[in-house]
Every structure is written in structure tokens, then in C-alpha cells.
N, C-alpha and C positions, 0 to 999 in steps of 0.2 A: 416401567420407568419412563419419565418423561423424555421424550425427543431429543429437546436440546441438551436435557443432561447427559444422555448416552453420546451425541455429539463430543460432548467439553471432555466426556473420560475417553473417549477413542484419542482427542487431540492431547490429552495428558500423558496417555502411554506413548505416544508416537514421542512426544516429546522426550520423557524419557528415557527410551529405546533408540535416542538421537537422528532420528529420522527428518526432526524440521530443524532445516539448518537457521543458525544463530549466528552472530555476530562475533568473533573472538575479542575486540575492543573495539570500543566504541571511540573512547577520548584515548589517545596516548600519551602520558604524562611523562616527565622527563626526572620525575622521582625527585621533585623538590619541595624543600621545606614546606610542610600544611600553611604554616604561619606567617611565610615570608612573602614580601612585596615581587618575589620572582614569580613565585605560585600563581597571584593574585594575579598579575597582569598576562601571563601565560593564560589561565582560563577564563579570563575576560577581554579579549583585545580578538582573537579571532574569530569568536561569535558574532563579531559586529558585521562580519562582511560574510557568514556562514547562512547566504539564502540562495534558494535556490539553486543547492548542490549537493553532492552525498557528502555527511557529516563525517565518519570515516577519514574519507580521501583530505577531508580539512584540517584534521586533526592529524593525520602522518606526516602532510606539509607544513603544518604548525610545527611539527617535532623534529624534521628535518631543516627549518628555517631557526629553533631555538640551539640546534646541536651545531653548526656554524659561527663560527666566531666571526664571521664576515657579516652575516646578517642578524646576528641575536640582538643588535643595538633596535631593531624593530617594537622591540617588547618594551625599551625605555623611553617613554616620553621624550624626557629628556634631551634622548639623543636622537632619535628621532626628526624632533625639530629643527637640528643644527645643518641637517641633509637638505641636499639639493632635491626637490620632486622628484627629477630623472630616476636617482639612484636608489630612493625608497621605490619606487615603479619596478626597478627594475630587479631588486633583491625582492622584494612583493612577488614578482614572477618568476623567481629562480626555480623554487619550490612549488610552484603555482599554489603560496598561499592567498593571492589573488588570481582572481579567474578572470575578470571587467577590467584588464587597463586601466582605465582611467576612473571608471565609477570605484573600484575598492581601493586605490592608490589616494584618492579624496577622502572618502572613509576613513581610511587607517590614520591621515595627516590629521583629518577635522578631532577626530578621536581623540587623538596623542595629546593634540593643541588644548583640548576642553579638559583630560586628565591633567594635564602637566598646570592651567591655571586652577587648576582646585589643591591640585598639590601647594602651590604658590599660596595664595589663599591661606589652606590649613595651616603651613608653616609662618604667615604673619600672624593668625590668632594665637597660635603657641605662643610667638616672641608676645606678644600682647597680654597674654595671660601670664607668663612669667616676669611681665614689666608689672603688671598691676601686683605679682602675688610680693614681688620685692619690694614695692612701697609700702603694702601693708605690713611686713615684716620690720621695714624699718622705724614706720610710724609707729609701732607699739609699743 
């Protein structure tokens, strides 16, 4: 039998004889909606500032910065915005969802700023598309 494939079966049974340890979770999810706008920004907003560090350790501070009601306003654009720097800085590092002071607390703000005008954005072409769909409806 070839070399490497007696290699790939030795590392197969070790694996499943539990011997190379594995990861128990990877992302920790807060068990919400697949569908909803919380999910969405939950597993897109931390990834933005998730370099160079253990993914793990980002995602249990993610989940302990979303299960606070002091800091979960993090996740909405929104609200986000309406925050002083300091205090997004500082709930940023509560949970050391941010590791860089200053470099991930720009990130999360620039982030928020660029979601929240495409939200803006989306929400004028709706109104826009249901102005024109009410003219054509009336004109007919």
C-alpha cells in the first residue's frame, strides 16, 4: 500500500479513536432566527475586525457582547451611530470583542456607518418603487 495512504488511515483511526483533539465550537451562535436581520449582523459585524487572533476566543466575546443588554446595541447600526466613540471603545473591550483600541473601535464605527447608509439607501428605493408602482396603478 502506498506511504501516504497508510499515513491518511493511521490519521483516520486516531481520529476516530478521539486522539486529535478538535474544536468543540467553533462560531457560538445565540440561537437566532436563520432569517432575521439579528442573525445577519451577528455573523457579519465580528468578522470585520476577526484578524489576527483565535476565531474561537471572537466568537465567545461576540456571544457574551450580544447576551448583554448593555452592549448588544453594538450589533445595530443604528445604534451604534448615536454613541459617543469612547463608549462603543469601551463596550468593544468589555468582552474583548475588540483586541486594538483604537484600530477595531474605527472598524466597528466605519462598518456600522457603511451598513446603516445602504440600509438608508434600500429603504429610499422601496419608497421609490412603491411611488412608481402607485402611479401605475392609478393610471390604469
Amino acid at each position: 500500500m502506498n506511504k501516504k495512504l497508510k499515513q491518511i488511515k493511521k490519521l483516520y483511526i486516531f481520529f476516530q479513536k478521539g486522539k486529535i483533539p478538535v474544536l468543540v465550537q467553533h462560531e457560538v451562535n445565540p440561537s437566532l432566527d436563520l432569517n432575521s436581520r439579528e442573525n445577519y449582523l451577528y455573523f457579519t459585524l465580528p468578522p470585520c475586525i476577526n484578524f489576527q487572533r483565535n476565531s474561537p476566543a471572537m466568537w465567545k466575546s461576540a456571544l457574551l457582547t450580544w447576551q448583554d443588554s448593555k452592549t448588544r446595541y453594538l450589533f445595530f447600526p443604528e445604534e451604534v451611530v448615536k454613541q459617543r466613540r469612547s463608549k462603543i471603545q469601551k463596550d468593544l473591550l468589555k468582552y474583548k470583542l475588540a483586541l486594538q483600541k483604537n484600530k477595531h473601535t474605527d472598524i466597528w464605527i466605519t462598518i456600522s456607518l457603511m451598513r446603516l447608509a445602504i440600509l438608508r439607501k434600500l429603504a429610499c428605493t422601496i419608497k421609490a418603487l412603491r411611488f412608481v408602482r402607485s402611479l401605475r396603478v392609478w393610471s390604469s
